[in-house]
Backbone as CSV, one residue per row, in Angstrom:
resi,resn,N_x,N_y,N_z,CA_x,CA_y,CA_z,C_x,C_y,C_z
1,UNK,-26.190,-47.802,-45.812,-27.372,-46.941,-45.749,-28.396,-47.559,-44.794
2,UNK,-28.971,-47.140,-43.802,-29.825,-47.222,-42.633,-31.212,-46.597,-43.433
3,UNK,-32.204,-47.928,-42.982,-33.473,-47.741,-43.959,-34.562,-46.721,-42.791
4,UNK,-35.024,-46.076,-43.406,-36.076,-45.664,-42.627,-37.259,-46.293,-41.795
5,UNK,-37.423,-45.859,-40.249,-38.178,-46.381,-39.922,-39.782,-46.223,-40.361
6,UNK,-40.701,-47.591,-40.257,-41.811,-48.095,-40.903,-42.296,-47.128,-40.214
7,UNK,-43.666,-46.110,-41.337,-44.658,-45.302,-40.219,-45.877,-46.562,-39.608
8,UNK,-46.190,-45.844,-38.528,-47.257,-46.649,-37.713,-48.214,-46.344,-37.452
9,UNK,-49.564,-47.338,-38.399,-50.426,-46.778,-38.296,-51.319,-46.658,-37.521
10,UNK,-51.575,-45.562,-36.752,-52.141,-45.962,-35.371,-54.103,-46.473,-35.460
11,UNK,-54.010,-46.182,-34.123,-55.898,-46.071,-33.874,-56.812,-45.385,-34.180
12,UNK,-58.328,-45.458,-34.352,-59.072,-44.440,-34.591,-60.217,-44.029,-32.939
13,UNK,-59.601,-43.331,-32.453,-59.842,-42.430,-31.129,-60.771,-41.938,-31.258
14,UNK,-62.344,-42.404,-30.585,-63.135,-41.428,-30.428,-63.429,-40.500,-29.122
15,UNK,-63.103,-39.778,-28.956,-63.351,-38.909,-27.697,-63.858,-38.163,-27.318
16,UNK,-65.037,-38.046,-26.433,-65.778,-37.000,-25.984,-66.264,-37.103,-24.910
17,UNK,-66.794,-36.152,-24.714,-67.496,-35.550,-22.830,-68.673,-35.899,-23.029
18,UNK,-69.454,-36.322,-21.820,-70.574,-37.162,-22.138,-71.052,-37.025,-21.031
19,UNK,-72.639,-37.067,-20.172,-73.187,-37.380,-19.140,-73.255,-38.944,-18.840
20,UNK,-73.917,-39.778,-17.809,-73.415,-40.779,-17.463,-74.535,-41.392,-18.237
21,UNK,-75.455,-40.771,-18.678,-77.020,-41.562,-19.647,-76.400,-41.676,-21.063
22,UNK,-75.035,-40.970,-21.693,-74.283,-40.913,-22.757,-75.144,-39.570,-23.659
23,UNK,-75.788,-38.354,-22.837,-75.839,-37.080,-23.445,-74.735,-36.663,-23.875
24,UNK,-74.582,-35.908,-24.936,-73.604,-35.313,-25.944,-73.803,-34.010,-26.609
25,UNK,-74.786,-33.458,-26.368,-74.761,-32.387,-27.466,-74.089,-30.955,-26.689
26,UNK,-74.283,-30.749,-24.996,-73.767,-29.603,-24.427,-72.911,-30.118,-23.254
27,UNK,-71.464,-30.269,-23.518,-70.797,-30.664,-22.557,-70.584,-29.459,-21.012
28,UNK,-71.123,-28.420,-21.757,-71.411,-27.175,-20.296,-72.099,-27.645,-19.160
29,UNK,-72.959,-28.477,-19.491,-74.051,-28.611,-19.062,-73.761,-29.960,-17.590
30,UNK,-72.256,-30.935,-18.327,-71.505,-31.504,-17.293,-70.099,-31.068,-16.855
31,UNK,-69.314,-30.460,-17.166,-68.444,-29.913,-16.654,-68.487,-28.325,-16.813
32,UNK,-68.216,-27.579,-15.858,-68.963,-28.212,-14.529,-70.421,-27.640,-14.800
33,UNK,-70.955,-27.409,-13.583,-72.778,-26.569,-13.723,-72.418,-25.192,-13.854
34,UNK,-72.224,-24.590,-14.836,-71.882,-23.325,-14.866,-72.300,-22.919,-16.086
35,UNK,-74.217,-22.680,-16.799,-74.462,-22.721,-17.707,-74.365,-21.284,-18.743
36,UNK,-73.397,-19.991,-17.952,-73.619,-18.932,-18.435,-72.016,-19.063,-19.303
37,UNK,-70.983,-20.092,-18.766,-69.503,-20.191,-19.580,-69.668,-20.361,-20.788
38,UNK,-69.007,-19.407,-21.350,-69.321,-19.204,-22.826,-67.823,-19.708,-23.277
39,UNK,-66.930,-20.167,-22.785,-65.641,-20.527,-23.751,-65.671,-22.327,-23.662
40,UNK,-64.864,-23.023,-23.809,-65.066,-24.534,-23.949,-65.068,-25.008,-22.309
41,UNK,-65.695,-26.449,-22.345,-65.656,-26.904,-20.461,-64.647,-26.771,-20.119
42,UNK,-65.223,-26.238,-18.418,-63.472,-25.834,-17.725,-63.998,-27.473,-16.843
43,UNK,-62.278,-28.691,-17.511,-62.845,-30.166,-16.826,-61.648,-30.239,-15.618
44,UNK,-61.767,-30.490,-14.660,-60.700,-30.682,-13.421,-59.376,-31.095,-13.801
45,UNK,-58.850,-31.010,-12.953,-56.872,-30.944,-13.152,-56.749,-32.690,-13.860
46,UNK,-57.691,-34.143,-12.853,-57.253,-35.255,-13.515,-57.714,-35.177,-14.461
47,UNK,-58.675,-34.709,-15.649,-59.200,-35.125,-16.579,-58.300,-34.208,-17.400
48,UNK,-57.966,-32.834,-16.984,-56.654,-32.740,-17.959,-55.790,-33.293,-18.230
49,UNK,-55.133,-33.723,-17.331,-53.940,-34.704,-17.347,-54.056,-35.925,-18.326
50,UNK,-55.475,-36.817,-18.350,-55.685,-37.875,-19.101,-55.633,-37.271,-20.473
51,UNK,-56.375,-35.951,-20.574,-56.362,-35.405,-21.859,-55.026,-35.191,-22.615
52,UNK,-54.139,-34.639,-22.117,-53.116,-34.376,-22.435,-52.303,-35.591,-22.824
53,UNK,-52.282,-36.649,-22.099,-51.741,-37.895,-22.688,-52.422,-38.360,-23.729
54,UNK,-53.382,-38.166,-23.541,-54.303,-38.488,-25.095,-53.844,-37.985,-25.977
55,UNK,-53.866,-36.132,-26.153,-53.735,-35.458,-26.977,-51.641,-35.600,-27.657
56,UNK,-51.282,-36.542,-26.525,-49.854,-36.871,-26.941,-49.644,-37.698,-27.929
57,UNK,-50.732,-38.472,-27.608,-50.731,-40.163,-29.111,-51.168,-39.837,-29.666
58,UNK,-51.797,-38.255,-30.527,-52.547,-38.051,-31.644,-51.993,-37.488,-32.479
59,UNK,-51.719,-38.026,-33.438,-50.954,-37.098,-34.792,-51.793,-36.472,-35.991
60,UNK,-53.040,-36.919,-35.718,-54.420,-36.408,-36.800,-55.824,-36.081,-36.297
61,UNK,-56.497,-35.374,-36.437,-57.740,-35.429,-36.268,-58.769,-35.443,-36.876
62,UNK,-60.050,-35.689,-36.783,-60.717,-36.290,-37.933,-62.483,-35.513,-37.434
63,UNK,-62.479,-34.305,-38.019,-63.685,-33.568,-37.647,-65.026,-33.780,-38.521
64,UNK,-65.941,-33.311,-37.782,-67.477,-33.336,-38.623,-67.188,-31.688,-39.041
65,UNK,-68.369,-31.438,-40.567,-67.917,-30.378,-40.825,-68.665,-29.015,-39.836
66,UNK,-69.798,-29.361,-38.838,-70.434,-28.525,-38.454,-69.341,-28.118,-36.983
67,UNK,-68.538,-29.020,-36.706,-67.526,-28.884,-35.404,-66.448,-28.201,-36.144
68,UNK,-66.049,-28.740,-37.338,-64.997,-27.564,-38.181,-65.182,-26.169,-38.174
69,UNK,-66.427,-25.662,-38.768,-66.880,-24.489,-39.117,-67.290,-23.427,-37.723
70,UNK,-67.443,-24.022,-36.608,-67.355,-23.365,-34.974,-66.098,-23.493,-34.758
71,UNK,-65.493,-24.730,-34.835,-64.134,-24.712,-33.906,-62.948,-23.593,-34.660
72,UNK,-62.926,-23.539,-36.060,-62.129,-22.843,-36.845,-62.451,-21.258,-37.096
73,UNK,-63.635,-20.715,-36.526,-63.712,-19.282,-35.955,-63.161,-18.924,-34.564
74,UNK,-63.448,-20.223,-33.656,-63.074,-20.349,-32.264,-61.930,-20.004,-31.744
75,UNK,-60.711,-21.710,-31.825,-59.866,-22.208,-31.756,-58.695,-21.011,-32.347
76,UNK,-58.545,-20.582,-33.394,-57.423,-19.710,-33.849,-57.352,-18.519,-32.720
77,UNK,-58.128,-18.120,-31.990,-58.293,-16.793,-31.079,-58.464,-17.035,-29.786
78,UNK,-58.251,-18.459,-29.662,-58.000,-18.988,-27.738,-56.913,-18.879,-27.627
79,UNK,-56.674,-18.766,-25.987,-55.156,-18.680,-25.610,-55.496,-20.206,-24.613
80,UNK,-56.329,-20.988,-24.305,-56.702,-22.464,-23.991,-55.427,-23.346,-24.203
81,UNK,-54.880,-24.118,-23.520,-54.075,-25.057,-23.465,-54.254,-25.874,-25.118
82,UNK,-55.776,-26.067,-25.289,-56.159,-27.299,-26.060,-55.564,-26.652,-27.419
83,UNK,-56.448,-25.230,-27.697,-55.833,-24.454,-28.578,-54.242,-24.839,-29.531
84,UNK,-53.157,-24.631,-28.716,-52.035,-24.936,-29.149,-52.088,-26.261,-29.607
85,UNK,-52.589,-27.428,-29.695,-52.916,-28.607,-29.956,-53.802,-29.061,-31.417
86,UNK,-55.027,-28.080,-30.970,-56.237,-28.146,-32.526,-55.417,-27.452,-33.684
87,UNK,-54.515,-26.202,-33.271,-54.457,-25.302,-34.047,-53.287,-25.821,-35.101
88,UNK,-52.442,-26.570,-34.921,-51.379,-27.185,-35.523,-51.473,-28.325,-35.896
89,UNK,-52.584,-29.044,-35.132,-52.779,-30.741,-35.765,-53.301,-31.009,-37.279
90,UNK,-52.649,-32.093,-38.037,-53.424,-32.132,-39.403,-54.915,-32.526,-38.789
91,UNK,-55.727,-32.092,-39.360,-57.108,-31.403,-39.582,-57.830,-32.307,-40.451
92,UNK,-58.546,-33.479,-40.637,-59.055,-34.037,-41.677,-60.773,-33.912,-41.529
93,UNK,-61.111,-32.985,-42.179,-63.300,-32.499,-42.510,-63.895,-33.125,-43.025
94,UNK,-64.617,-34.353,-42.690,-65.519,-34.795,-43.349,-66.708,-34.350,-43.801
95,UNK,-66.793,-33.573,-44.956,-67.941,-33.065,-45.837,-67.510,-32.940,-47.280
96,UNK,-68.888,-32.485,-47.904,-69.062,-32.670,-49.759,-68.710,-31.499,-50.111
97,UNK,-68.261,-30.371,-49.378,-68.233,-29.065,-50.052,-66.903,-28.339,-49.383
98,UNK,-65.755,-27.747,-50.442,-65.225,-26.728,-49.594,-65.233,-25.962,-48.590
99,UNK,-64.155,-26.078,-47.887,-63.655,-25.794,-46.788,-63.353,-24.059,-46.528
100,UNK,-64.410,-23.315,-45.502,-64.059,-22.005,-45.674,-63.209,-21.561,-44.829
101,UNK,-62.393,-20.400,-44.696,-61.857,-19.907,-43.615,-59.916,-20.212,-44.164
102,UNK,-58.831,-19.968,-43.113,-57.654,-20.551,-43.076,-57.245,-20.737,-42.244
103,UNK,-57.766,-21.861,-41.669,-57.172,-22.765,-40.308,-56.596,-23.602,-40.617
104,UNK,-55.191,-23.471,-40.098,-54.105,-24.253,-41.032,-53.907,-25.759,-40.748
105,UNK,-53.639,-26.482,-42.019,-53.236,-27.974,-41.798,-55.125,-28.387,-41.722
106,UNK,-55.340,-27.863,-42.172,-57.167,-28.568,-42.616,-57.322,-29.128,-43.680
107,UNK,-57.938,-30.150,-43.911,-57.863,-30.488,-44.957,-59.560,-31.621,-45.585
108,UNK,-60.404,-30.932,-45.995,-61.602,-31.740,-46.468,-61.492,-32.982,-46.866
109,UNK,-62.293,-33.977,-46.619,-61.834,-35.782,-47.509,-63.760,-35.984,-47.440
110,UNK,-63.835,-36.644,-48.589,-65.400,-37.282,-48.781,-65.255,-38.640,-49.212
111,UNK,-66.536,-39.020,-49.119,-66.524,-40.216,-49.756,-67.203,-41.141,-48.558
112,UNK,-67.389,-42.689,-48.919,-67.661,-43.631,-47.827,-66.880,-43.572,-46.536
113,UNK,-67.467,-43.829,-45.816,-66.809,-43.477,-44.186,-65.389,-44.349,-43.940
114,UNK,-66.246,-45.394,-44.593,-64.889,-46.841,-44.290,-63.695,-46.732,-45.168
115,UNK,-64.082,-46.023,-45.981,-62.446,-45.242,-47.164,-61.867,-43.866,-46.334
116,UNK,-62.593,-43.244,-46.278,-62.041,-42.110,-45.468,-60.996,-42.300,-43.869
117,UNK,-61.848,-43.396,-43.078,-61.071,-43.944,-42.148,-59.630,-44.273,-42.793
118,UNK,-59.697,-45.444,-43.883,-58.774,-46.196,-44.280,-57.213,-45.750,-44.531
119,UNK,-58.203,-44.528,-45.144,-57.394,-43.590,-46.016,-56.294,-42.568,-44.976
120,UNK,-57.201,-41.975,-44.178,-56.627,-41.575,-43.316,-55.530,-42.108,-42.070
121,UNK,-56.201,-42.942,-41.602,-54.803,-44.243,-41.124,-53.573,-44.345,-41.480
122,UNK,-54.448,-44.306,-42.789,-52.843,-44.651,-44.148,-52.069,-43.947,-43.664
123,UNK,-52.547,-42.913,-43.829,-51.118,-41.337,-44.087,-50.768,-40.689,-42.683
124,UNK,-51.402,-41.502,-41.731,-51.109,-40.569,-40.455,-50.158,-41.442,-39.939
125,UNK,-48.931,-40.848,-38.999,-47.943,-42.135,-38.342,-48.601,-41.695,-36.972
126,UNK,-49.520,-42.472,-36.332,-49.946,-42.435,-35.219,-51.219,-42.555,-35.081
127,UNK,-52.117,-42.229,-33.913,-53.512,-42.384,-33.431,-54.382,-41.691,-34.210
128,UNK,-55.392,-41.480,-35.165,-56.609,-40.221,-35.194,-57.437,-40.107,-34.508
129,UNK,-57.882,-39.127,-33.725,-58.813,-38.849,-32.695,-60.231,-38.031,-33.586
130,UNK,-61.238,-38.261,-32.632,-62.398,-37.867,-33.299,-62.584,-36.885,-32.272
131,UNK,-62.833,-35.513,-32.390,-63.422,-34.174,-30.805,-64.622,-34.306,-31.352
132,UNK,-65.706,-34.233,-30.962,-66.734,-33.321,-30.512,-67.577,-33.993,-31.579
133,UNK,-67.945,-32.880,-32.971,-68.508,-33.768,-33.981,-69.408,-35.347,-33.447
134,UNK,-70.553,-34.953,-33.175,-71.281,-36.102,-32.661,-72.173,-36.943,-34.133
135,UNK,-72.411,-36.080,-34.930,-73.370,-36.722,-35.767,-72.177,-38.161,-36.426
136,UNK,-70.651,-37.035,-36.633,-69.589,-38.120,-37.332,-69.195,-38.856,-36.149
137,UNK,-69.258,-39.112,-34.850,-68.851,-40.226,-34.063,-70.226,-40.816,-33.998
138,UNK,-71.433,-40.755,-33.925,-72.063,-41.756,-33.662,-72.598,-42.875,-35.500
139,UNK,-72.335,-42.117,-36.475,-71.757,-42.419,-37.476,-70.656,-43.857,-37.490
140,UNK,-69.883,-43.103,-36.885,-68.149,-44.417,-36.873,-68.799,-45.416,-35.845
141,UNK,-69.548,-45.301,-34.635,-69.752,-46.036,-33.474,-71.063,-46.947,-34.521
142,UNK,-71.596,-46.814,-35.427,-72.564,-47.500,-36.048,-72.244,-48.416,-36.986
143,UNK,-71.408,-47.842,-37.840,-70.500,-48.564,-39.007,-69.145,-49.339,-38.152
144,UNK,-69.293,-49.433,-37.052,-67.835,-50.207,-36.192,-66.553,-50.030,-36.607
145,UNK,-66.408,-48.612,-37.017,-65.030,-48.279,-37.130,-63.987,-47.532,-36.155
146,UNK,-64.507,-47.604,-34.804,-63.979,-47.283,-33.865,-63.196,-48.120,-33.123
147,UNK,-61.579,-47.895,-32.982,-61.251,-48.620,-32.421,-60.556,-48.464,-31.087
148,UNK,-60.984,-47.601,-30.374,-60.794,-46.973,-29.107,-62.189,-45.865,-28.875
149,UNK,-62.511,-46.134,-27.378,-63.385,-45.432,-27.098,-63.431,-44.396,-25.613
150,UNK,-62.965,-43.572,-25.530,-62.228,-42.663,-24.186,-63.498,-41.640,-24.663
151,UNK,-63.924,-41.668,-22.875,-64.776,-40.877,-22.438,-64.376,-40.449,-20.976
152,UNK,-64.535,-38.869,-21.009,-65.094,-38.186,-19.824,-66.583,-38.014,-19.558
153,UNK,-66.615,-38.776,-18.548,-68.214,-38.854,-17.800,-68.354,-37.879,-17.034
154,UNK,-69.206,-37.305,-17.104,-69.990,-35.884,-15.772,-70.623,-36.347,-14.945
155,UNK,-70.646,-36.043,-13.674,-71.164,-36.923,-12.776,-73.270,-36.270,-12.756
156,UNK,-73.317,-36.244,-14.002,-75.045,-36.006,-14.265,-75.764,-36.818,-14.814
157,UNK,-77.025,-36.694,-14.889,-77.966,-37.858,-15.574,-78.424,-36.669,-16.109
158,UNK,-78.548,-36.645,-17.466,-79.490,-35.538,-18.574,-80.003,-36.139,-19.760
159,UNK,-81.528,-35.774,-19.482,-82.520,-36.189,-20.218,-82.240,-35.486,-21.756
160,UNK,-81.754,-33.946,-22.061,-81.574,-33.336,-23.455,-80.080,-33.867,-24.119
161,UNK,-80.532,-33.343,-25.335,-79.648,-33.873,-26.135,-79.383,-35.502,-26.899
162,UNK,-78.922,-35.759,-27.909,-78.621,-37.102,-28.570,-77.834,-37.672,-27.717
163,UNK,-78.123,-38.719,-28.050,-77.415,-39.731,-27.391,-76.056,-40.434,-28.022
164,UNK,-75.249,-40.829,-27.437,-73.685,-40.950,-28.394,-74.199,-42.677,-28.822
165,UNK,-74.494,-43.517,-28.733,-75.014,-44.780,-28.640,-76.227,-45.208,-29.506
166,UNK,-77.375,-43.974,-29.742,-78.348,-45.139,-30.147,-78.773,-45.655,-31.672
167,UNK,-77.476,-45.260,-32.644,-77.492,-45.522,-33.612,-76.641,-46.892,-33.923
168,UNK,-76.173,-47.651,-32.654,-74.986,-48.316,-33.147,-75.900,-49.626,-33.309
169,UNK,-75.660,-50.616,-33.899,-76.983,-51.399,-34.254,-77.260,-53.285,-33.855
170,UNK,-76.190,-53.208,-32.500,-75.920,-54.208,-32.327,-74.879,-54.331,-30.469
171,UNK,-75.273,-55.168,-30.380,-74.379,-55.669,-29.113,-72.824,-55.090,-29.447
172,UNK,-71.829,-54.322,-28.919,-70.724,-54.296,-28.919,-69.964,-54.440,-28.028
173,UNK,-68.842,-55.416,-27.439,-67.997,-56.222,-26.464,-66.763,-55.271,-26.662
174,UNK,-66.601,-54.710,-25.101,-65.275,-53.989,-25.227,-64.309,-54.348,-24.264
175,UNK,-62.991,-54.259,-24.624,-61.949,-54.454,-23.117,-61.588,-52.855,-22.538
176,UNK,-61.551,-53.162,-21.391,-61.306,-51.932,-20.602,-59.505,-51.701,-20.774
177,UNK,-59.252,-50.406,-20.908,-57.972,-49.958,-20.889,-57.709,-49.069,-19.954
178,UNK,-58.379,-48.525,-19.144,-58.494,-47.747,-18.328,-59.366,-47.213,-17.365
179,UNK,-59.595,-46.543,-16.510,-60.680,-46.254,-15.960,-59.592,-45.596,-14.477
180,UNK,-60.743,-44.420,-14.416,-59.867,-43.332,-13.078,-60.713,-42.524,-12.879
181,UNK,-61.623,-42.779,-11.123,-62.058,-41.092,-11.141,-61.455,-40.022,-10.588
182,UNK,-62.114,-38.794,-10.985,-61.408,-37.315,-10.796,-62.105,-36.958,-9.879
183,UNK,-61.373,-35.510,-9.456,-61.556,-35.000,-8.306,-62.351,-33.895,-8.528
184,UNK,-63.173,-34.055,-9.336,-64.452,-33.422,-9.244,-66.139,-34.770,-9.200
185,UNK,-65.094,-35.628,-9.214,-66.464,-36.505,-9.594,-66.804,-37.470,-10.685
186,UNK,-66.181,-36.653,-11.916,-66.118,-37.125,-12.958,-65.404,-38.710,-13.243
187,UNK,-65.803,-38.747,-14.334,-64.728,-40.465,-14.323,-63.783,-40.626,-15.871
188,UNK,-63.056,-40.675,-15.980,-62.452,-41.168,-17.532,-61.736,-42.923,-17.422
189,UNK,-62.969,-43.005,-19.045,-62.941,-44.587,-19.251,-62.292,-44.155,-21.018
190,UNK,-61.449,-45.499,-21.103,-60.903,-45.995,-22.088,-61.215,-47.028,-22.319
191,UNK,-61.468,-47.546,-23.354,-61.958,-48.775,-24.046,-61.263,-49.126,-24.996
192,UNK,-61.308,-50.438,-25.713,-60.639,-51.095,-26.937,-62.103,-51.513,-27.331
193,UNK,-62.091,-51.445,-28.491,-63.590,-51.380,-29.740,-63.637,-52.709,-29.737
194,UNK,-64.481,-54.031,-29.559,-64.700,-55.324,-30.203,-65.745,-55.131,-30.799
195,UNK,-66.031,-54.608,-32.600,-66.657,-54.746,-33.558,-67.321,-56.187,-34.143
196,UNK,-67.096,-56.929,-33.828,-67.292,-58.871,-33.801,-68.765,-59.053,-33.505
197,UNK,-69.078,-59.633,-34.173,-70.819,-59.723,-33.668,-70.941,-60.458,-32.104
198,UNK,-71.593,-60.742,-31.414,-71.838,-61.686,-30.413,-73.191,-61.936,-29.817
């Protein structure tokens, strides 16, 4: 009898579109200047490409509930590349209250952040990625439970919106895993998290 292979528990992926000051709240606003597009950023051919390899190492995702409750009216009724991706991935909502709607493979978890991570790790064989949900990534980027950090940069400086950064409460040391710019301008950086004081 041939034993089953060990699941592996991957990384916790935070990922999002960002201006180069680390604005977050309207990614329209950097990919590209086109403030009347009403469906998700249209980001250039390389930053798809990075995406898509991304979206290859992810076997879970791990949403805020206010990005749940838009993306899960949204997402079921795109015909978007990304679509086929959100719409089938296990789904993990961080909030205190039932989950409305039936967007499948969703699934609510509460509790302390650092159990919920834990927890989730556990059961996933692969990477969890964090989309969009800014209040819950700058959350994880505060409590140092991030252990990868991939960003698409817009080639803008914008004064509106939160900032992905200014809750985190301390010096944080990262190694570079990547870095490539696109052919719009843009740049995508990958990072490895050093949570370690210094």
């Amino acid at each position: 009898m041939t034993e089953e292979p060990e699941a592996r528990m991957g990384k916790l992926v935070l990922y999002t579109l960002v201006s180069l000051d680390g604005a977050t709240e309207d990614p329209h606003r950097y990919f590209p200047e086109t403030p009347e597009y009403v469906g998700p950023p249209i980001v250039d051919e390389d930053i798809a490409r990075h995406e898509e390899a991304l979206l290859a190492r992810t076997a879970a995702v791990l949403l805020g509930r206010t990005t749940y409750d838009q993306w899960s009216r949204f997402w079921p009724t795109s015909s978007d590349e990304f679509a086929g991706f959100i719409n089938n991935v296990k789904k993990y909502v961080v909030t205190s209250s039932p989950l409305t709607g039936d967007w499948p493979n969703a699934e609510a978890v509460s509790g302390p952040l650092a159990d919920i991570v834990r927890d989730v790790k556990a059961a996933t064989d692969g990477d969890v990625c964090v989309h969009a949900s800014i209040t819950l990534a700058k959350a994880l980027l505060a409590a140092g439970l991030v252990d990868e950090l991939c960003l698409s940069v817009g080639r803008v400086i914008d004064p509106a919106g939160p900032r992905l950064f200014d809750e985190v409460p301390d010096r944080v040391v990262m190694t570079l895993l990547e870095a490539a710019p696109t052919s719009s301008g843009s740049v995508w950086l990958r990072y490895a998290m050093d949570t370690a004081p210094h």
